[in-house]
C-alpha positions as CSV (number, residue, x, y, z in Angstrom):
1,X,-1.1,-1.6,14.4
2,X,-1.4,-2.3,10.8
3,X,-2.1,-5.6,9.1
4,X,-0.4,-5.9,5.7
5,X,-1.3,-9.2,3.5
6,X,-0.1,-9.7,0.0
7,X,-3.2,-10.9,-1.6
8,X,-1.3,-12.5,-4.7
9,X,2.5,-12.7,-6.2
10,X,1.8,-13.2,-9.6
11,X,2.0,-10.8,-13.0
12,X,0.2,-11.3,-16.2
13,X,-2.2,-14.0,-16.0
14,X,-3.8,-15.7,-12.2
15,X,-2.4,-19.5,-11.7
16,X,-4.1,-22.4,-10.0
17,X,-1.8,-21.7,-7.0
18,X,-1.2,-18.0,-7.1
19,X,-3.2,-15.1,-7.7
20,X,-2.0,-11.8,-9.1
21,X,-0.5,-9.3,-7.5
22,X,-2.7,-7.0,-4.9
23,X,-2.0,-5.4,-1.7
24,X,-4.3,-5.3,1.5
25,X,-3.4,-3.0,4.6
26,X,-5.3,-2.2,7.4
27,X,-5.9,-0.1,10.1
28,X,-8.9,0.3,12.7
29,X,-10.8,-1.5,10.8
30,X,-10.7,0.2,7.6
31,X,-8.5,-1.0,4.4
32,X,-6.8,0.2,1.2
33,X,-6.4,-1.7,-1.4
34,X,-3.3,-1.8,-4.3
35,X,-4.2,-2.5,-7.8
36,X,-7.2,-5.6,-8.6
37,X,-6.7,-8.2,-10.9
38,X,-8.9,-10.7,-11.8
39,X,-9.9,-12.8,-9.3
40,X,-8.9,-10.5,-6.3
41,X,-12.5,-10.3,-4.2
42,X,-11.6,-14.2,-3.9
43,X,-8.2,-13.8,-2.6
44,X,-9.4,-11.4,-0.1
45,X,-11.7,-14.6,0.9
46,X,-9.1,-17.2,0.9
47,X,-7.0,-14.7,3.4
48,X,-9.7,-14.6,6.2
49,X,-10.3,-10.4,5.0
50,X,-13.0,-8.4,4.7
51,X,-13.7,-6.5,1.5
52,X,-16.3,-4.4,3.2
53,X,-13.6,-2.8,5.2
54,X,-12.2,-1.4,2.0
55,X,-12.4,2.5,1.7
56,X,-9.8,3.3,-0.7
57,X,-8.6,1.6,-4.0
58,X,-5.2,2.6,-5.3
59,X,-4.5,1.5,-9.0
60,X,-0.7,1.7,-10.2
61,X,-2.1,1.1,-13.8
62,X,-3.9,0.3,-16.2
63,X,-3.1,-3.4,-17.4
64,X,-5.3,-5.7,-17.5
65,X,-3.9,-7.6,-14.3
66,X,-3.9,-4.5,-12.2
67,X,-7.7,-3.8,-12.9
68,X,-9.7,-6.5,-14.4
69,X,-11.1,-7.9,-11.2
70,X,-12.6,-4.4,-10.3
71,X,-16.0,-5.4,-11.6
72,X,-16.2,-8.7,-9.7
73,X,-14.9,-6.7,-6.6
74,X,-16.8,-3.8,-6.7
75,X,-20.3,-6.1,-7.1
76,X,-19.1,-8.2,-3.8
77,X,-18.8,-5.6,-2.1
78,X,-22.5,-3.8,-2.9
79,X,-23.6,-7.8,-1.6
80,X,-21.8,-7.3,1.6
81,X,-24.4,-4.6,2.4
82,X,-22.1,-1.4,1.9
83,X,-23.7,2.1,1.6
84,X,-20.8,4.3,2.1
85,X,-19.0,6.1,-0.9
86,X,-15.7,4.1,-2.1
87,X,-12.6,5.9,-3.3
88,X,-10.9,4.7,-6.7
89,X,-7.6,6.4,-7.2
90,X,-5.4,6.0,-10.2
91,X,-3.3,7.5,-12.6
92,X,-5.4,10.4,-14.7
93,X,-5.1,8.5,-17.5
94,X,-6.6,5.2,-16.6
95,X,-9.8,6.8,-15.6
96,X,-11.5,6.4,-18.7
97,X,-10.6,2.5,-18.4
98,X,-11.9,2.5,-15.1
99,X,-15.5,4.4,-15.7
100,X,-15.9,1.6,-18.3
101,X,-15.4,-1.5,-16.0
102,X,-17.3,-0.1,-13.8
103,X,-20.2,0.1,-16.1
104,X,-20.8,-3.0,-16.3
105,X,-22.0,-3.3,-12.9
106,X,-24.9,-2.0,-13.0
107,X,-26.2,0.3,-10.1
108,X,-24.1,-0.1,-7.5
109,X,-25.6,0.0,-3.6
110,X,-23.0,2.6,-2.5
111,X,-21.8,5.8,-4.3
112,X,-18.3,5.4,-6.5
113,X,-15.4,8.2,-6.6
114,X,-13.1,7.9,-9.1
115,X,-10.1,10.4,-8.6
116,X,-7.3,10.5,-11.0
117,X,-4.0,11.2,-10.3
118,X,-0.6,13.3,-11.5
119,X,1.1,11.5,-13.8
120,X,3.8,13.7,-14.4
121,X,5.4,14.4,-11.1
122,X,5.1,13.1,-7.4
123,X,2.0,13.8,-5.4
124,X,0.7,13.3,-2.2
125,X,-3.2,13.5,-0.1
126,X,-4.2,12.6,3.6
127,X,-6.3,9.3,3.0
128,X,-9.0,10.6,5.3
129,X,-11.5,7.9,4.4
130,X,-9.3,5.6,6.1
131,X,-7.6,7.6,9.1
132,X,-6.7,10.9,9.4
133,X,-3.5,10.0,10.6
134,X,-2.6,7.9,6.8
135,X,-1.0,10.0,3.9
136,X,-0.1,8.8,0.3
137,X,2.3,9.4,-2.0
138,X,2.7,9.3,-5.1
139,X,5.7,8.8,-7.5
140,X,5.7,7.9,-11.4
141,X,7.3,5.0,-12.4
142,X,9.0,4.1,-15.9
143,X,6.8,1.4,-17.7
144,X,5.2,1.2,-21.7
145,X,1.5,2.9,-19.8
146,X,1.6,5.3,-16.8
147,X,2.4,3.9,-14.0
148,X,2.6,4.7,-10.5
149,X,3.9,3.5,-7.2
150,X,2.8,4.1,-3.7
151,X,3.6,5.0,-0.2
152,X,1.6,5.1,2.4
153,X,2.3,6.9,5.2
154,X,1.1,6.0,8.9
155,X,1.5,8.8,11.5
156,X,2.1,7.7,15.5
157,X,1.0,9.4,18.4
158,X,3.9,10.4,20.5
159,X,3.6,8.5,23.7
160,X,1.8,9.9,26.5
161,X,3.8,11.3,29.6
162,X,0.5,10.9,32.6
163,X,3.5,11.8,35.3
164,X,4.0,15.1,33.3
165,X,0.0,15.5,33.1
166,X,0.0,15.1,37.3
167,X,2.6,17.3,38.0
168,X,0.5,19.9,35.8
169,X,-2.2,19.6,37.6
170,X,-4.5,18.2,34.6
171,X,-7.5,16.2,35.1
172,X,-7.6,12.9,33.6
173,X,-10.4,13.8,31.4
174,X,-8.6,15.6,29.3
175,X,-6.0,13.4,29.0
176,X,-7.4,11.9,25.3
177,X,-8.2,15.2,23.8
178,X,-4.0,15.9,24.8
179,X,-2.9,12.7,23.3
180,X,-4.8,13.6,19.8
181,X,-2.8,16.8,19.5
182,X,-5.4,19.4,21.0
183,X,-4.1,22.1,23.2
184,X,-6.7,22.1,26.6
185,X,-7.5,25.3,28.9
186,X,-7.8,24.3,32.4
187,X,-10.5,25.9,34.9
188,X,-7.7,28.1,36.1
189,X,-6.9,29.8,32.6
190,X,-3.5,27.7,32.2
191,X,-3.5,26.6,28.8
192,X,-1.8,23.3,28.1
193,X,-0.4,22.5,24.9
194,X,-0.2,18.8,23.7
195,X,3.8,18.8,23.5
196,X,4.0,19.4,27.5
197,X,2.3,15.6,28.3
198,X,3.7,13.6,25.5
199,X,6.9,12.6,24.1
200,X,8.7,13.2,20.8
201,X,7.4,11.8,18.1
202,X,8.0,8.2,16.8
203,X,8.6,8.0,13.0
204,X,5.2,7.3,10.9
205,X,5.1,3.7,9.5
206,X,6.5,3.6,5.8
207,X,5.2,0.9,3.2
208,X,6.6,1.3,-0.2
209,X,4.3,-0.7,-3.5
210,X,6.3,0.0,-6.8
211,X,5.8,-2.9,-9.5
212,X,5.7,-2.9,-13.3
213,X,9.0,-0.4,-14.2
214,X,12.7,-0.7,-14.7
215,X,14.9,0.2,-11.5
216,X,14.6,3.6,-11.5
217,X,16.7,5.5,-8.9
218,X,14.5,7.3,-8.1
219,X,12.3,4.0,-6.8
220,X,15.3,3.8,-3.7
221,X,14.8,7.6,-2.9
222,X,11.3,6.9,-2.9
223,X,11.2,3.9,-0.2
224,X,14.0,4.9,1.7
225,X,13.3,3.8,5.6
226,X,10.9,2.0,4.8
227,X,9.2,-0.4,6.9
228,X,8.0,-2.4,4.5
229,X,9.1,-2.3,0.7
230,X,6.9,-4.7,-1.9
231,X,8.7,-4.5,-5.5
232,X,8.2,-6.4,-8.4
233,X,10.8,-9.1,-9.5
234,X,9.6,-10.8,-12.7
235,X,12.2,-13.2,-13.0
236,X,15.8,-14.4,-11.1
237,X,17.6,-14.9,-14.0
238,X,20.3,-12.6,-15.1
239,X,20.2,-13.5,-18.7
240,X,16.5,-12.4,-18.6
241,X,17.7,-8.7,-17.9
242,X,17.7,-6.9,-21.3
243,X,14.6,-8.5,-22.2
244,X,13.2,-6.8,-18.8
245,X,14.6,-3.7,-19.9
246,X,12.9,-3.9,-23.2
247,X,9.8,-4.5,-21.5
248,X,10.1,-2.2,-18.5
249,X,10.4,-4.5,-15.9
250,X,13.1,-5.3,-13.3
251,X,14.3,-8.0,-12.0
252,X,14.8,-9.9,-8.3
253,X,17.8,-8.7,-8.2
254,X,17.5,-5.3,-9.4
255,X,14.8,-5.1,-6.6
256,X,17.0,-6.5,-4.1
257,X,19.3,-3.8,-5.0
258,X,17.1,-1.0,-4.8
259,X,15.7,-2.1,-1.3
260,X,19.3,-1.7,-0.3
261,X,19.7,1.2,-1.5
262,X,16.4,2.5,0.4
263,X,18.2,0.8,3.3
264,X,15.0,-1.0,3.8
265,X,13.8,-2.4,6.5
266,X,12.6,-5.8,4.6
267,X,11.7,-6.2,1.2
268,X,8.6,-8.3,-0.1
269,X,9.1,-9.6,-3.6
270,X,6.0,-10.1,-6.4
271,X,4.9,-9.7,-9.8
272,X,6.3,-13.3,-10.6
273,X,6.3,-13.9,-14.5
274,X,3.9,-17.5,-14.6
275,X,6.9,-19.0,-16.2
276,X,8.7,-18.3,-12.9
277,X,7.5,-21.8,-10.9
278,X,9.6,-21.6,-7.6
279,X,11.4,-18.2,-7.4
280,X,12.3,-19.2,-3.4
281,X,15.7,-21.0,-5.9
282,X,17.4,-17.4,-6.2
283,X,17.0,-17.4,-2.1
284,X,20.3,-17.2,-1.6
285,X,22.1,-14.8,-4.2
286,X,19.4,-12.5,-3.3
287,X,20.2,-12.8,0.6
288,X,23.4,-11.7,-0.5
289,X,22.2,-8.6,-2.1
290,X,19.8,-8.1,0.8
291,X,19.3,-10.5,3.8
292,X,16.0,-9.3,4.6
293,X,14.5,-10.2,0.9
294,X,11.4,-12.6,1.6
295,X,10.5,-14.4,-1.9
296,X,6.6,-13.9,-0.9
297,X,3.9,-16.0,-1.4
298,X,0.8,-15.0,-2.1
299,X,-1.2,-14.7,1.2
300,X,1.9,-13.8,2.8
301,X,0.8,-11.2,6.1
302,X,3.1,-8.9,8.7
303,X,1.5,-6.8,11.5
304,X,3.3,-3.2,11.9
């Protein structure tokens, strides 16, 4: 299972009541983590979560309330006792911004990777450093800086058949090394391949992050299925849609659209412009566009 918790909702500037946009999911114990703004080590501490858990960092780009709180982070985590590298990956061009932030901390108690990213064309890498079984992806999205949005991918073990195992004749100590996709060679010779005691195999876990960019089509190819879809929606008023354009953002509805297009399984909306007080008042012209929009609030948490 995976535990998802959107740290904060809003876009631009923090609020008294609602921290910027950031995404936390984990898995086994370990955690990646969307895009830091300032302030984010101390919604990971409102939320009951454990920064140290973090492995990877995944930066979408490089405004100011996608990456200022890296600093702030990156020192509460060297006082949480971490030793182990950490994993910053963003768009190529942002790591230059990055490298600088981070010099500002000073010497950190773990080692710091800072990967950059295609921005130019979709791309994808097995997030190791979390689980083997995790992928992302990568696809560019169409703001005023590069700008990318994420999918992470969550691979399931096909369910194990032990009546199949019996009637082969396999011992029960080599049932786990089956289950984790390993082909076994029983005392007789008989090889057994992983496929002949398990099932077929479930569909990973999907969970689409795309904020800051118009509505790009290709942002609906790009979370289709998904079981979770997080999308920006600055404002719910239609009269606020060519300025959005101008500015290269979208709207709730325009994300409402696209999750329906993706044929989503639920949509989380975030990136609230501050001037947006209580976006739960477009509730029900967005149910309309998608019943299972959720007008989020920051802290707001799903287990997959």
């Amino acid at each position: 299972m995976a535990e998802i918790c959107l740290l904060g909702t809003g876009g631009m500037m923090p609020l008294k009541d609602r921290f910027l946009t950031s995404l936390y999911a984990e898995y086994n114990g370990k955690a990646v983590l969307i895009d830091c703004g300032e302030g984010t080590q101390v919604a990971i501490a409102k939320h009951g979560l454990k920064m140290s858990r973090i492995e990877l960092i995944l930066i979408t780009h490089c405004h100011a309330d996608h990456v200022a709180g890296l600093p702030g982070l990156l020192l509460s985590i060297g006082n949480s006792s971490r030793t182990e590298p950490l994993i910053i990956a963003a768009p190529e061009s942002c790591v230059p911004v990055i490298k600088n932030l981070v010099s500002i901390c000073g010497g950190l108690p773990y080692e710091l990777e800072i990967r950059g990213l295609p921005e130019d064309r979709p791309f994808g890498f097995t997030a190791d450093m979390v689980d083997p079984m995790l992928s992302v992806r990568t696809l560019p999205l169409s703001h005023r800086v590069s700008c990318l949005g994420y999918t992470l991918l969550l691979k399931k073990k096909p369910p194990f058949l032990p009546n199949n195992a019996k009637a082969i004749g396999v011992p029960v100590e080599f049932w786990k090394q089956l289950h984790s996709g390993e082909t076994v060679v029983l005392e007789d010779g008989t090889r057994v391949p992983p496929e002949a005691v398990t099932g077929p195999k479930p569909a990973p876990m999907k969970i689409t992050y795309t904020t800051d960019t118009l509505p790009d089509e290709d942002i609906a190819e790009f979370a289709q299925g998904a079981d979770l879809f997080i999308c920006e929606g600055m404002y719910g008023q239609p009269e606020k849609k060519a300025s959005m354009n101008e500015k290269r953002h979208m709207l709730m509805q325009d994300a409402c659209s696209l999750a329906s297009e993706a044929k989503a399984k639920r949509l989380w909306l975030t990136h609230y412009s501050p001037a947006e007080k209580e976006p739960a008042v477009y509730a029900e012209e967005l149910h309309r566009i998608f019943p299972e929009a959720v007008i989020s609030a920051d802290g707001e948490k799903i287990t997959l």
